[in-house]
N, C-alpha and C positions, 0 to 999 in steps of 0.2 A: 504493500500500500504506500502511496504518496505522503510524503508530510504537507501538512495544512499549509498553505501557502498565506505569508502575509497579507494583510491588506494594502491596496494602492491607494494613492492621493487621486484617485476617479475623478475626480471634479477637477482639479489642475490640469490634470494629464489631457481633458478633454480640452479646457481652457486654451494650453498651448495649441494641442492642434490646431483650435478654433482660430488661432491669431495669425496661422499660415495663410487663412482663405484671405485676400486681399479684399474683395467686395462687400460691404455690410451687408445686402440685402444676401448673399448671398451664406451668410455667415447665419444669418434672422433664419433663413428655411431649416437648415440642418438643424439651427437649436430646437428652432419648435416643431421640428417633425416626428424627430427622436424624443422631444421632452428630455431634454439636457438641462434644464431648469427651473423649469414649470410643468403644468401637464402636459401631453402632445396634444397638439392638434391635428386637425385636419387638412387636406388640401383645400377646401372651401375657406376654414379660416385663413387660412394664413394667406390665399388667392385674394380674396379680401381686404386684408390690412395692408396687400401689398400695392393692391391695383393691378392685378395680371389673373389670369384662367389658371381652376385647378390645373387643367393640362399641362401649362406654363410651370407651374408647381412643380409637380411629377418630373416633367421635364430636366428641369433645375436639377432637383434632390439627384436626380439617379445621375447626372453629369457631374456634381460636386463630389457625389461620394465615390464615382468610379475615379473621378482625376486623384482626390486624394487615396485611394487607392491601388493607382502606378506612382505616387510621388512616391507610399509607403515602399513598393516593390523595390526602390531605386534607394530605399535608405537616407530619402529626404525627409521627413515624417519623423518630430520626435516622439520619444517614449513606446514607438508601434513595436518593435522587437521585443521589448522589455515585455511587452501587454501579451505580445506570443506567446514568449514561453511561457509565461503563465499559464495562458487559458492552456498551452498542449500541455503542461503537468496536469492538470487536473482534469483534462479529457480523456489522456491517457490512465489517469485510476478511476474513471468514471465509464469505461466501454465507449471511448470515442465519440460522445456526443452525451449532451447535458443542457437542461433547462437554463435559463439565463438566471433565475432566480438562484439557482443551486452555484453557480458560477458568483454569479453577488457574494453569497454565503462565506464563499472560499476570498473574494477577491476585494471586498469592501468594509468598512467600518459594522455602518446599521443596515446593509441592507436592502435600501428604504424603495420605492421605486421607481423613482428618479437615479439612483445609484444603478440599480437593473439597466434603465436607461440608456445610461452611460458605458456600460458593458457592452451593451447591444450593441450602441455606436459605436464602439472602440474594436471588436473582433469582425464590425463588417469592414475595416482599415485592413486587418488582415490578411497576407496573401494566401495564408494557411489554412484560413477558417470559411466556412458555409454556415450564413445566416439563415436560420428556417424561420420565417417571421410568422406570427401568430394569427391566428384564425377562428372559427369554428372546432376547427377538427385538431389543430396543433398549437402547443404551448410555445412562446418565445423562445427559439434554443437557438445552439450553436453546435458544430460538429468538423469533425476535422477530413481537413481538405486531402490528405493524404491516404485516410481511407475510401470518402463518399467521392464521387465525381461531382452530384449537382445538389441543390433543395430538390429536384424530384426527384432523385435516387435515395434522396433519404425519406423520403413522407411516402416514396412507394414503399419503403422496407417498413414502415412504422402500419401503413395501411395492412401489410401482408401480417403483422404481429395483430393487430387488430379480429382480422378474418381466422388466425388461427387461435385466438382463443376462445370465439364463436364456435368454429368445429370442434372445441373439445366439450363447449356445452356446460362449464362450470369453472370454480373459480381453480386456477391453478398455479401451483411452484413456477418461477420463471424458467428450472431446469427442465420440466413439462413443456414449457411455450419454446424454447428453443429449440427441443426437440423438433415438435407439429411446426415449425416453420423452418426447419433445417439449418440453424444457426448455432455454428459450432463452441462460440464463445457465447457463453451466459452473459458475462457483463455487457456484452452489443447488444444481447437479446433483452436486458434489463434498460437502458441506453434508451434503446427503443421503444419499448412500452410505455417510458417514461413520460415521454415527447408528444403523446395522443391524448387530448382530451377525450378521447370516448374510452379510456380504462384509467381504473383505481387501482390502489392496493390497499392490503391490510394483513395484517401477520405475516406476512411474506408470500400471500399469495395474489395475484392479477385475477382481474375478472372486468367484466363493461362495467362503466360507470352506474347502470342501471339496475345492476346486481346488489341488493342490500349488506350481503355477506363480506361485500368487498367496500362499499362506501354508504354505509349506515344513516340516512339521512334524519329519521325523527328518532322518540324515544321506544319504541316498539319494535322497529330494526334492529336498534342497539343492544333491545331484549333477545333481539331472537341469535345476533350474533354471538351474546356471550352465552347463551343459553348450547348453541351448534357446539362450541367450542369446549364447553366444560362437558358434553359428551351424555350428561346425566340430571334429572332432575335436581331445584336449587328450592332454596327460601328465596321469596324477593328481596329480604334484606341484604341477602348474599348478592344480587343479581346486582343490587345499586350500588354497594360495595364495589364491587367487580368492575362497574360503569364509571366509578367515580376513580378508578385507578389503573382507567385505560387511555389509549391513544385518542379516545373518539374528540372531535371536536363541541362544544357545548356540551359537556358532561355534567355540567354542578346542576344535577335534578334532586330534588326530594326522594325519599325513599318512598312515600306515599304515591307521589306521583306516576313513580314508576310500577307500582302495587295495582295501582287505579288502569294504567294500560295492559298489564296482564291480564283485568278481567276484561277489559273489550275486546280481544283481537284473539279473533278463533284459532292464531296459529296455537296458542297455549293451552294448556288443559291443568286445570287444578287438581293436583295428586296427594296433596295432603292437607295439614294445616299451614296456609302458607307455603306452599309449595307447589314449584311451578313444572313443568315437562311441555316438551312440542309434541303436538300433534298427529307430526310426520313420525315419530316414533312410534306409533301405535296405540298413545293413548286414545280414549274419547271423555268427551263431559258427561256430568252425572256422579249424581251421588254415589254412596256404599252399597246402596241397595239397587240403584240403577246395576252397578256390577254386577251386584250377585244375581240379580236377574239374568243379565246376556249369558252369565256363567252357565245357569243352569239350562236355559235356553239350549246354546250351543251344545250342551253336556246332552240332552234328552235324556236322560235319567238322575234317579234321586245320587246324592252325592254326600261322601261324609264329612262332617265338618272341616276339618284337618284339610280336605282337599275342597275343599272352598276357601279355608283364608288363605292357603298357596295360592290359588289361582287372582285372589283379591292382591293379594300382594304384590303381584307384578304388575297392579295396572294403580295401587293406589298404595302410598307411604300412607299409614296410618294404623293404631295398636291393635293387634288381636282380638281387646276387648272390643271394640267399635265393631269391629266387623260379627262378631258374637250377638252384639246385644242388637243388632239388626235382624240377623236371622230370626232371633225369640222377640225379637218386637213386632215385626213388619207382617201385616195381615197375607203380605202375598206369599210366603212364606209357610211351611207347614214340614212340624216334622214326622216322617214317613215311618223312621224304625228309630231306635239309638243312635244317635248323634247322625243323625243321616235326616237328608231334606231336600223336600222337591216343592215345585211350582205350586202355591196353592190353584187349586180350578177356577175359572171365574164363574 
């Protein structure tokens, strides 16, 4: 692994550049397009302020930034070499391409996203580097020129990590997604998955953004993620514990609140006294006697006690006596011989 790479003076660094460009106006587009300062803008605003067509805009930005571009190539460009090997150390322990944000992380003080910004500007100076600029479908990155040929060789390799973790149909290890997309190095294959807004992660595994198991968005999700995870029925107090001491984002919920979502949402099934279980395991709702009913139901014949609270106990945590004092209470219940019991008739 790389060591953490200091932070740059970002803002200077872009500074001088800035003071190479001889034309103000021309100096005005790049800051506010990039948001080197301020927020970015648009080509409408800044076509606007200037008195000329977005077209004019566009025009501009993309001749500024390729000329400074071949000046960097030619080693007239200060501080651009410097800005290189940076971004290639951390590319290179990152799978050859990485979020600008995660590149911030490593290369800035705070962060902030004007700092982001200014990364962005600064690695599209690069002869080494491919800007993948942000969309819909892809995050602000950057990726090294030495592996990828274009931006569309790389957001086609990110589209192709996308479709294959579609065909595996759930959430999976990245050593899984590199496999199903033939990608020999995991860290590329992590690299990449990175890069797509239409996938998350979570505990170390990828899946579509629209997968709850993978990006938890309310507090129900969140249930049912730590719920899949710990494998086995919980207490809710345990459950918010659990939520209160994980990665999820907005976690600080009440324990009550979280109690109150377990009884709406039919993925859960109440197993005990406070105690929760999915659905998808096998359990169903309903009380003790609801159980002992389907039990004997599916059993057609009378059954001895013994082999009723076994069978109760695998669908419901709760004392032997509970399930007892149902049998001898409950009208639908009758017992047939010694500790033996069938269906009353209706």
């Amino acid at each position: 692994m790389a060591e953490s790479t200091a932070p740059l003076q970002v803002e200077q660094v872009v500074k001088d550049i800035l003071d190479t460009i001889e034309k103000e106006r021309e100096r005005e587009i790049v800051a506010r397009r990039y948001g080197l300062f301020d927020r970015k803008e648009t080509l409408e605003q800044i076509g606007e302020l200037l008195g000329i067509t977005r077209e004019r805009v566009r025009q501009l930005e993309k001749a500024i930034v390729a000329r400074l571009k071949g000046q960097a190539e030619q080693g007239s460009i200060p501080h651009v070499n410097e800005i290189e090997t940076a971004i290639s150390a951390i590319l290179n322990d990152k799978g050859e391409a990485a979020r600008v944000s995660v590149l911030g992380e490593k290369l800035t003080a705070d962060n902030t996203k004007i700092d982001q910004a200014r990364v962005a500007f600064l690695a599209a100076l690069c002869p080494k580097m491919i800007v993948i600029d942000e969309n819909d479908f892809y995050f602000l990155s950057v990726a090294s020129a030495a592996t990828y040929k274009d931006a569309k060789s790389i957001t086609k390799k990110v589209d192709d990590a996308v479709k294959g973790i579609k065909a595996i149909g759930k959430p999976a290890s990245i050593e899984v997604i590199a496999k199903e997309i033939k990608e020999a190095d995991t860290a590329k294959a992590a690299a990449l998955t990175s890069i797509s807004k239409q996938l998350a992660s979570l505990n170390g595994d990828w899946g579509l953004v629209k997968w709850p198991t993978v990006n938890p968005k309310n507090i129900r999700d969140k249930i049912y993620v730590i719920l899949k995870e710990n494998g086995k029925q919980m207490h809710f107090s345990d459950i918010a514990g659990k939520i209160k001491d994980s990665d999820f984002k907005r976690k600080d919920v009440t324990t009550q609140a979280i109690h109150n979502e377990l009884i709406k949402d039919d993925r859960f099934v109440l197993v005990g006294r406070g105690i929760y279980a999915l659905k998808e395991w096998g359990y169903k709702k309903g009380t003790v006697s609801d159980v002992i009913t389907e039990i004997l139901k599916k059993a057609n014949e009378p059954l001895h006690r013994d082999e009723i609270v076994k069978r109760v106990l695998k669908n419901r945590y709760v004392k032997e006596t509970t399930i007892l004092l149902n049998l001898q209470g409950k009208k639908q219940f009758k017992r047939v011989a010694k500790a033996t019991y069938a269906l009353a008739e209706d």
